[in-house]
N, C-alpha and C positions, 0 to 999 in steps of 0.2 A: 504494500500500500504506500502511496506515494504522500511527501507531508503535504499538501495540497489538498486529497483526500481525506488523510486523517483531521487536517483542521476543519474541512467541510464534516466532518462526522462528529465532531465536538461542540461546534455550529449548532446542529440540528439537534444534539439530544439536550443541550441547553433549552434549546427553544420548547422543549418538549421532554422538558424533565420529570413531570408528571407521570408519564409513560414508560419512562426506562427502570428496569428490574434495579433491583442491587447489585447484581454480578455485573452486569453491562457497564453500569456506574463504574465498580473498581476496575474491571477491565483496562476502559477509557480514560481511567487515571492512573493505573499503574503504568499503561503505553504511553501517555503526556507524559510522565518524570522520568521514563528513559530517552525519550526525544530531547526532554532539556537537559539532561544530563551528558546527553551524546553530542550535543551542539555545541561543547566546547566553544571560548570565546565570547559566547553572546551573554551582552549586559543584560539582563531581566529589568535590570533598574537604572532608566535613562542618566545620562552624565548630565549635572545643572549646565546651563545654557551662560555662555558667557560673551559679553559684549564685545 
């Protein structure tokens, strides 16, 4: 599954959280913390902006 997908599938069960089991839930959260974990490099938390 390509991150593209996975984010559109993260997308969707947000939208429609109501509806997703518990397993699907952790599923979709256990595969989001290896994705950010695997992203090396990337700030999670923007650099303050400076003039």
């Amino acid at each position: 599954m390509s991150r593209h997908q996975f984010v559109h599938e993260l997308e969707s069960t947000a939208d429609h959280i109501a509806d997703a089991s518990r397993a699907d839930l952790q599923v979709l959260l256990r595969r989001a913390a290896l994705l950010i974990r695997n992203a090396g490099g990337s700030a999670l938390i923007p650099a303050p902006m400076t003039r």
